[in-house]
C-alpha distance (Angstrom), angle and dihedral (degrees) to the residues before:
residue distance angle dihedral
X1 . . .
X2 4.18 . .
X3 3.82 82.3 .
X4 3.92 99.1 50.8
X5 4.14 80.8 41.6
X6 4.12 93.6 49.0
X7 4.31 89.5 44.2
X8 4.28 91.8 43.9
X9 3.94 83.8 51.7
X10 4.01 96.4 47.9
X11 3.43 98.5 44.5
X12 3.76 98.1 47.1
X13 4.02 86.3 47.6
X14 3.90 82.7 46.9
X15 3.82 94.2 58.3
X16 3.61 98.5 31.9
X17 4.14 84.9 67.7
X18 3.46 83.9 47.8
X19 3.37 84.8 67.4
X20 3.28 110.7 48.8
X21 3.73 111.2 32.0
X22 3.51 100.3 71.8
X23 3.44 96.2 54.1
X24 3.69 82.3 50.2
X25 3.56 86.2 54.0
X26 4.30 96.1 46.2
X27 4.03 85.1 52.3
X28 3.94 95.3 60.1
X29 3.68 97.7 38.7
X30 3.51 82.7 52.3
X31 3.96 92.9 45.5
X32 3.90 87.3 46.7
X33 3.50 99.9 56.8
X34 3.55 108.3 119.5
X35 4.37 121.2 -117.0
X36 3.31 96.1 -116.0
X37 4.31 89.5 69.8
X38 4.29 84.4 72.5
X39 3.91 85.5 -100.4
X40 3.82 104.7 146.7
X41 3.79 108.5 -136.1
X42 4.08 91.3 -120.8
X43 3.91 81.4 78.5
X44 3.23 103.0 44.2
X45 4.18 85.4 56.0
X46 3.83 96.1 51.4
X47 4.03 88.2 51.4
X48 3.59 83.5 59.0
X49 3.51 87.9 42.5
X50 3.51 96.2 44.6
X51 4.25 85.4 48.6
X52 3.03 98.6 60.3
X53 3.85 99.8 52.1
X54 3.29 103.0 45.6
X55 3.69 90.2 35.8
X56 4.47 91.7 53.4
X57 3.69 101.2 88.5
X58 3.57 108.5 -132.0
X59 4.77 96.6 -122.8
X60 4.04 77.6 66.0
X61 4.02 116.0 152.3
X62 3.77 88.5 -96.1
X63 3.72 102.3 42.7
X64 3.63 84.9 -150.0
X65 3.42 112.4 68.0
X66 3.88 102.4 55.9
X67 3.82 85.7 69.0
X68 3.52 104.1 33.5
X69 4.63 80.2 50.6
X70 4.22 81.6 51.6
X71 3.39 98.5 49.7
X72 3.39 89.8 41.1
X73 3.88 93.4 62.4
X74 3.42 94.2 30.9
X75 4.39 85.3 71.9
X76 3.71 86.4 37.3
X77 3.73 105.1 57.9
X78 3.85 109.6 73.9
X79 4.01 87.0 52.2
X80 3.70 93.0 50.1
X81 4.66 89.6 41.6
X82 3.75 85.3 49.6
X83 3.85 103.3 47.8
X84 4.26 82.2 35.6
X85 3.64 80.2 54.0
X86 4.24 97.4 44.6
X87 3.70 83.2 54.2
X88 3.45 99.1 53.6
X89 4.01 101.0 42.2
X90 4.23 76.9 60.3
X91 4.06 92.6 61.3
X92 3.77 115.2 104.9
X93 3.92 107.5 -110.0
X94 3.69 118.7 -123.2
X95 3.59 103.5 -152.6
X96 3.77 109.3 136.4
């Protein structure tokens, strides 16, 4: 039973950083994206923002911050989808 316990625990901890890392990931290519692609440097701050707390685990050292860093881009995150999405209605399409 311990085993079945210890394998349930791994594998949801396993697909619960599937979850999360990528979008990690998508908010600091997006915060690395250099000026000259039109990408106002207010974006480029709220990836990092946005990074950072979804990146901070929540069993950090001050048991505090990880949340207060969620929350934090939890409020943030439809400003920075709707300016990321202002900046990309202004791209040239490339239909042919």
């Amino acid at each position: 039973m311990l085993a079945a316990g210890t394998g349930y625990d791994g594998l949801y901890s396993g697909l619960q950083s599937m979850d999360t890392y990528p979008i990690v990931l998508a908010f600091i290519l997006v915060a690395l994206m250099p000026a000259e692609s039109g990408l106002s440097r207010w974006i480029r701050g709220l990836g990092w923002v946005l990074a950072v707390g979804f990146g901070v685990p929540f069993d950090d050292l001050l048991h505090l911050s990880g949340p207060v860093f969620f929350l934090a881009g939890i409020l943030i995150l439809p400003a920075f989808l709707i300016l990321l999405g202002r900046w990309l209605s202004r791209l040239p399409s490339s239909s042919p």
